[in-house]
VOGU-3710 file (C-alpha; in Angstrom, 3 decimals, decimal comma):
1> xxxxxxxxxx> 102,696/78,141/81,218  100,005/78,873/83,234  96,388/79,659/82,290  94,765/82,719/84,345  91,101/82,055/83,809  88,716/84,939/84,297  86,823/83,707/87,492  90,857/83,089/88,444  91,534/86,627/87,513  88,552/88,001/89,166
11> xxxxxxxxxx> 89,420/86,657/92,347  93,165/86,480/92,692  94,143/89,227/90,340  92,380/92,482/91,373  94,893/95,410/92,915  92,279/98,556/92,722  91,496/99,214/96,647  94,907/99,936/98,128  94,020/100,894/101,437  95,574/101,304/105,114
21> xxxxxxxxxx> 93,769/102,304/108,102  95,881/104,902/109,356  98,101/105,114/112,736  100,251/101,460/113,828  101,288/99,364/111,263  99,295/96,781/112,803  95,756/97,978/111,756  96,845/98,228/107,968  93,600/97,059/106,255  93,342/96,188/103,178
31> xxxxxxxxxx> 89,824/94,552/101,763  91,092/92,299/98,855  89,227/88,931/97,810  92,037/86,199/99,652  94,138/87,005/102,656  97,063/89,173/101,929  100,595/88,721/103,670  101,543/92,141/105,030  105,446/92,817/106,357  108,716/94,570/105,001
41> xxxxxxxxxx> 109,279/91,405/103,164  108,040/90,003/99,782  109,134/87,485/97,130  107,807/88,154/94,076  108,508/85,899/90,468  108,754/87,430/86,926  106,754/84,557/84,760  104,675/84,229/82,247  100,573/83,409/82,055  97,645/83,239/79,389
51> xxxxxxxxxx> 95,220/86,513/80,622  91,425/86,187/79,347  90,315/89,021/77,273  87,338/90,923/78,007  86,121/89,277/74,796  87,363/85,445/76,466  90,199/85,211/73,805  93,815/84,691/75,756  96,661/87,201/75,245  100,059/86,136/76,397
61> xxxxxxxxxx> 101,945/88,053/79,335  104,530/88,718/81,112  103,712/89,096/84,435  104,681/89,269/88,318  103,514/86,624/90,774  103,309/87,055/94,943  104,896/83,870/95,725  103,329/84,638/99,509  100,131/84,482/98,843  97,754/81,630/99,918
71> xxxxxxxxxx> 97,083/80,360/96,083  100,378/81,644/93,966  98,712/83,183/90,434  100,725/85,666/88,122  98,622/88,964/88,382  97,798/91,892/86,216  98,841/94,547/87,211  101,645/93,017/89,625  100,816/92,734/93,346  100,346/96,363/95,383
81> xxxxxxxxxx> 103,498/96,365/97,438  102,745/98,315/100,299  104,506/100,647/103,161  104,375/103,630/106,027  107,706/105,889/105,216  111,443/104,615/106,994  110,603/101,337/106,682  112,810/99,101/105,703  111,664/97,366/102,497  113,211/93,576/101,284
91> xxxxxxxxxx> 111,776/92,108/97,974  113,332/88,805/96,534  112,728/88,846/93,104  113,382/85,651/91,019  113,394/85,456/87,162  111,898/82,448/85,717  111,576/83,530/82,343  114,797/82,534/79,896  116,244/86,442/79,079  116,887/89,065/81,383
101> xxxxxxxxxx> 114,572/91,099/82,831  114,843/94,415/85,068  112,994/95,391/88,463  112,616/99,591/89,105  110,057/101,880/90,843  111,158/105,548/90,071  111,632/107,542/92,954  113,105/105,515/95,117  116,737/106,392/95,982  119,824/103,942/95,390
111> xxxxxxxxxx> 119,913/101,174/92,687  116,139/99,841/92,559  115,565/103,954/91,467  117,734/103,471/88,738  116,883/99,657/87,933  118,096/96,143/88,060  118,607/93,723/86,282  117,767/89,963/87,166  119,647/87,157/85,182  116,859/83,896/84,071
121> xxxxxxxxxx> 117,210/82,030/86,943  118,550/84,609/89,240  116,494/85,748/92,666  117,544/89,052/93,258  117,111/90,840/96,922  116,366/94,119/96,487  116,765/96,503/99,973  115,743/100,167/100,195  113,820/102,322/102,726  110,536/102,944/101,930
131> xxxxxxxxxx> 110,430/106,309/100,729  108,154/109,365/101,110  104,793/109,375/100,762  102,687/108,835/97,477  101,876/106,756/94,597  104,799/104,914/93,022  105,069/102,168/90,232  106,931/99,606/90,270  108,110/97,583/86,285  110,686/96,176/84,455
141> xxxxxxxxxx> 112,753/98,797/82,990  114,505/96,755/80,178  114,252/97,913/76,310  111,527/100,026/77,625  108,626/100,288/77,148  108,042/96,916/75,672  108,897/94,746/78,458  106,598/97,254/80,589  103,453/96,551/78,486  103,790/93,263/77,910
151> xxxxxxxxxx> 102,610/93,058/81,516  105,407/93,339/84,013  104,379/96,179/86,048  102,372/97,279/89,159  101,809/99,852/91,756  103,389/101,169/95,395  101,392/102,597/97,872  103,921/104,175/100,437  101,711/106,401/103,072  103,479/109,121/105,350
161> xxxxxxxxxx> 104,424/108,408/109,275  102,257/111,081/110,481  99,801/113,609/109,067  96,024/113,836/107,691  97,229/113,652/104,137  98,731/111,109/101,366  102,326/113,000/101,722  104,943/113,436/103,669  105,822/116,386/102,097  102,238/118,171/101,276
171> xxxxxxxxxx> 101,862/122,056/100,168  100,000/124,873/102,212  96,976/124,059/99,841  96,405/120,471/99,951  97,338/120,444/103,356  94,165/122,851/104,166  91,856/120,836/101,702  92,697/117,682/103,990  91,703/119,525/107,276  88,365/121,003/105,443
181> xxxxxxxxxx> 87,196/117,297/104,966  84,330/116,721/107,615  84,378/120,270/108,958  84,038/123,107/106,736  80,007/123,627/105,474  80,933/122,536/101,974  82,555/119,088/103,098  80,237/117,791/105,645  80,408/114,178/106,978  84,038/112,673/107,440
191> xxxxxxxxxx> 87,846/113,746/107,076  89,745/111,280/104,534  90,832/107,764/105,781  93,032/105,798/104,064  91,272/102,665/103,536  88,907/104,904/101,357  91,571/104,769/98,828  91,270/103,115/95,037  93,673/102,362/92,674  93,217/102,763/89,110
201> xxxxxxxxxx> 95,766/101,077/86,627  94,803/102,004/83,365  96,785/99,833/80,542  96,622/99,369/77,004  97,592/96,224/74,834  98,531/95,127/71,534  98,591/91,428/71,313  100,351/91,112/68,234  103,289/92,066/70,086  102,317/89,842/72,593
211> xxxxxxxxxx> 102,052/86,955/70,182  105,533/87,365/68,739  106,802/87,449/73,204  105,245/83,824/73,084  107,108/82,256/70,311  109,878/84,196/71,794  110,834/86,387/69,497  112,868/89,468/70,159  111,011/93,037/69,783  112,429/95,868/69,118
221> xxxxxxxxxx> 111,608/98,779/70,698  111,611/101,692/68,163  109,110/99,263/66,425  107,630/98,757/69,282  106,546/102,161/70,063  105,746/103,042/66,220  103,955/100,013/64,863  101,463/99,620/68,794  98,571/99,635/67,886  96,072/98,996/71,090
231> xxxxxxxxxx> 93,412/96,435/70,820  92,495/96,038/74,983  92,243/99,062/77,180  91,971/98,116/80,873  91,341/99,248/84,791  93,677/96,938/86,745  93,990/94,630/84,425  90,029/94,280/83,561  87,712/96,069/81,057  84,080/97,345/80,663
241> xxxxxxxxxx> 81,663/95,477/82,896  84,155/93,528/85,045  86,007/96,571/85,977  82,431/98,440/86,422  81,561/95,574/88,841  85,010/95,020/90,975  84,005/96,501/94,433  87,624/96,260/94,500  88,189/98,589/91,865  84,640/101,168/92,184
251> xxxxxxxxxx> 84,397/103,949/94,866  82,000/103,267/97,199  80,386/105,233/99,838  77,828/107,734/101,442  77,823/111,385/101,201  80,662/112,870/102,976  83,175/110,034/102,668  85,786/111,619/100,364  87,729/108,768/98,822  91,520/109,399/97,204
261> xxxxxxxxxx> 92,182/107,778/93,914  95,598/107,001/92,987  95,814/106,632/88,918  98,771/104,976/87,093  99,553/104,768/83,751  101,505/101,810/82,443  100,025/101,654/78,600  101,396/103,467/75,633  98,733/105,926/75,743  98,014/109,047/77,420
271> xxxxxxxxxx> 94,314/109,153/78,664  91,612/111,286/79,743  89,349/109,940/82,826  86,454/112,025/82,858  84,166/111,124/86,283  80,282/112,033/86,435  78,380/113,022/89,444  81,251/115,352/91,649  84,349/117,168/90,456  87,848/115,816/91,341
281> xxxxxxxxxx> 90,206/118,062/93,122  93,651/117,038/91,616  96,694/116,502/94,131  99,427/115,244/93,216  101,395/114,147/89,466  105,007/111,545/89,569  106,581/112,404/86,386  108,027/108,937/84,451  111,427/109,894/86,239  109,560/109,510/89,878
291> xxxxxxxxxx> 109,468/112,903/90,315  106,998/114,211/92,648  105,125/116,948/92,858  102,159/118,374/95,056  99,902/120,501/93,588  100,343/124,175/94,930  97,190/125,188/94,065  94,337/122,646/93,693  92,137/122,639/90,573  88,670/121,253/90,671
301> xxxxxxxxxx> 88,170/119,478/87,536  85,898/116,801/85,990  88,470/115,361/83,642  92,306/115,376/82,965  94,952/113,717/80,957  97,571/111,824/82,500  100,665/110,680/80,761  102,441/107,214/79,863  103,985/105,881/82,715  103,307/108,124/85,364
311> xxxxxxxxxx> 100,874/108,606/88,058  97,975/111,379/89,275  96,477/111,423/92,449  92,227/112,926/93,110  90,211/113,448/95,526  87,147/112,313/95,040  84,927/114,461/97,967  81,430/112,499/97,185  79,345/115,533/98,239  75,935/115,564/97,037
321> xxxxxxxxxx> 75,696/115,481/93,380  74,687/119,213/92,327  72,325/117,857/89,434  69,791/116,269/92,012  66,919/118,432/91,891  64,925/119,364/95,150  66,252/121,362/98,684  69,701/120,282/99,647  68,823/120,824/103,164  66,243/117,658/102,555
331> xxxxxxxxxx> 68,050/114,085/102,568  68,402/112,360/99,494  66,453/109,188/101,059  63,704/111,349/101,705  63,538/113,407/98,612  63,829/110,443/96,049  62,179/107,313/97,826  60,516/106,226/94,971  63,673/106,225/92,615  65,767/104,806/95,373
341> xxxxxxxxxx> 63,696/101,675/95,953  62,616/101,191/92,440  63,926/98,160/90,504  63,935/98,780/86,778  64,850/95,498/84,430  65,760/93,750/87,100  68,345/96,128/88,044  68,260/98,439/91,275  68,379/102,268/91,420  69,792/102,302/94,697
351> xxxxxxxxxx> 72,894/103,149/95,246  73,132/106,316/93,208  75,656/105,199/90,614  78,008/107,664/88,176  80,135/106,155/85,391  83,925/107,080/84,994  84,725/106,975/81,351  87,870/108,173/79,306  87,582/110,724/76,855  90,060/109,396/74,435
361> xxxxxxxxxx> 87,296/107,404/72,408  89,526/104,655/71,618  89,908/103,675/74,860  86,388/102,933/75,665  86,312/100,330/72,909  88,140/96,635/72,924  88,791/94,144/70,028  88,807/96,521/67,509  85,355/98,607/68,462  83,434/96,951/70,836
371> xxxxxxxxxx> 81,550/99,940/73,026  81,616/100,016/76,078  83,996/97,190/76,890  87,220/98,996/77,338  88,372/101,759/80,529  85,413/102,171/82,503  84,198/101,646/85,727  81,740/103,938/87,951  81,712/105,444/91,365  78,538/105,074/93,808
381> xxxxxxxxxx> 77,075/106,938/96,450  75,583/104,035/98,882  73,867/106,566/101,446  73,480/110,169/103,526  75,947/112,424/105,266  74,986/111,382/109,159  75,278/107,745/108,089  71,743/106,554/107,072  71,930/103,972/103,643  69,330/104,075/101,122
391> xxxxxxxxxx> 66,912/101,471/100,561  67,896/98,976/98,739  65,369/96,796/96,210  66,634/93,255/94,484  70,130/94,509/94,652  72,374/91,497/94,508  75,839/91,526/96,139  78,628/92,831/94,389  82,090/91,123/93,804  82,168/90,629/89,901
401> xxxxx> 79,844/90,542/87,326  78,340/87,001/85,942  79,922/85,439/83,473  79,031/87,390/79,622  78,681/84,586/76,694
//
């Protein structure tokens, strides 16, 4: 069985930036920590791995592994499978794992909508056409949702052929907030690009349930769902600081660089990400059934609850924060250049950081009530509208946080 260490998982396991640059398939651009293969055609393995806690105890998984990339490590969540709409999609899927396990990504027409199974031992190749585009996950479907939580799941990013927008199919009203970006007075700077795009897998585990996978015992699922009780929250697969410190994971920017977030929910538990700093404008909700649907009108809201195993798209506009004091018409380098090139306990006030936090209490917490070690991460605002960064003081190159004892 292999061990996933948490300088391993740092580096090889984080999903949370998503991105294309928009246009040819062959300027898709994704900034991960290793090289990732690109192409219509994956093979993927259903295995098993040791994952380090936040608290450095090891929880058993199940878990998906890209057999293509340069140094093969199960990750949590499974690798982001990526695609422009029409294209024609081949995954080989192999079961290592002694029982059956299932392969499905709701919303996707034909037999990998509906799910299938893979025999232990069996690669499975699983063709479809890339469907429209959205945010899609991707998990094993079998005596759901246990199989599902014990860590065989992970996210689809399928962008449109053409248009200014995540969808192929968008309404009247997101359609006009996309071609506001960068030109109307209250959106100044830049229209949305789709390497500004996070991912945000939020996931909740019991690891008594785990335990009882690893000396491979069979759950049941009705106890499944009324005896969970969750001990780890996590943001693609991490929690508290080392999700708050993934670049991969944290929207980063200056004013007027609107980034989209694409949240998935593959826990038991419905949550409530509540973001500080700007308002969210929310787009788009995929029902558990893959069900679709574009928001006809688009609410500006600061927090809202999504729901077990589906997924709910924002806008994130990152205007200038409305609780800086001072005229807006002066530049935020040159109203605050004290603040912005102060460094306070070591730890620089530049860029202008707001945390993202959930406001189901529980899930701020891990191992039973440690605060705040469990969903959370932060957004940052790294300089002006016309392209100027704030000074920076001390500030020490982000990737992942040092190692906590």
């Amino acid at each position: 069985m292999k061990q996933v260490s948490r300088r391993e998982f740092i580096r090889y396991a984080a999903v949370g930036v998503g991105a294309f640059a928009g246009g040819t398939i062959a300027s898709r651009y994704v900034p991960w920590m290793q090289v990732t293969r690109y192409g219509t055609r994956r093979r993927l393995a259903i295995t098993e791995a040791l994952v380090e806690m936040v608290d450095h105890s090891s929880v058993y998984h199940w878990a998906f592994e890209d057999l293509d990339q340069m140094k093969s490590v199960p990750q949590m969540p499974g690798p982001l499978i990526q695609a422009v709409t029409g294209e024609e999609m081949v995954l080989y899927v192999t079961n290592t794992l002694p029982d059956a396990h299932g392969f499905r990504i709701p919303g996707v027409p034909g037999d990998v909508g509906m799910g299938i199974v893979i025999e232990p031992g069996e690669t499975r190749t699983i063709e479809f056409e890339a469907p429209p585009g959205g945010s899609y996950m991707y998990f094993d479907h079998l005596y759901a949702p246990v199989n599902r939580v014990l860590g065989l799941h992970g996210p689809m990013v399928v962008l449109p052929k053409y248009g200014n927008t995540p969808y192929s199919y968008p309404t009247p009203a997101v359609q006009r907030l996309f071609n506001d970006l960068g030109k109307a007075a209250h959106f100044p700077g830049e229209p949305w690009k789709p390497e500004r795009t996070r991912i945000w897998v939020f996931h909740s585990k019991d690891p008594r349930f785990n335990a009882m996978a690893e000396r491979g015992e069979k759950i049941d699922a009705t106890q499944f769902k009324e005896e969970f009780v969750p001990r780890y929250f996590t943001i693609n697969g991490e929690s508290g600081a080392y999700a708050s410190h993934n670049q991969h994971t944290v929207p980063s920017g200056r004013i007027g660089q609107p980034h989209l977030i694409r949240i998935m929910d593959t826990g038991m538990n419905a949550d409530s990400p509540h973001i500080h700093g700007n308002h969210v404008y929310l787009l788009a909700r995929r029902d558990a059934e893959g069900k679709l649907t574009v928001r006809e009108n688009v609410p500006l809201i600061d927090t809202f609850t999504d729901e077990v195993a589906q997924c709910m798209d924002w806008l994130l506009p990152f205007i200038r924060p409305p609780d800086i004091p001072g005229d807006e018409n002066i530049p935020l380098r040159q109203l605050i250049p004290t603040e912005l090139s102060l460094t306070l306990g070591g730890v620089g006030q530049s860029p202008l950081e707001y945390p993202m936090h959930g406001h189901n209490e529980q899930s701020q917490s891990a191992a039973g009530g440690n605060y705040p070690q469990g969903m959370v991460t932060h957004w940052e605002i790294t300089g002006d509208v016309d392209g100027v960064d704030f000074p920076h003081s001390n500030h020490e190159e982000k990737g992942g946080p040092p190692e906590m004892h």
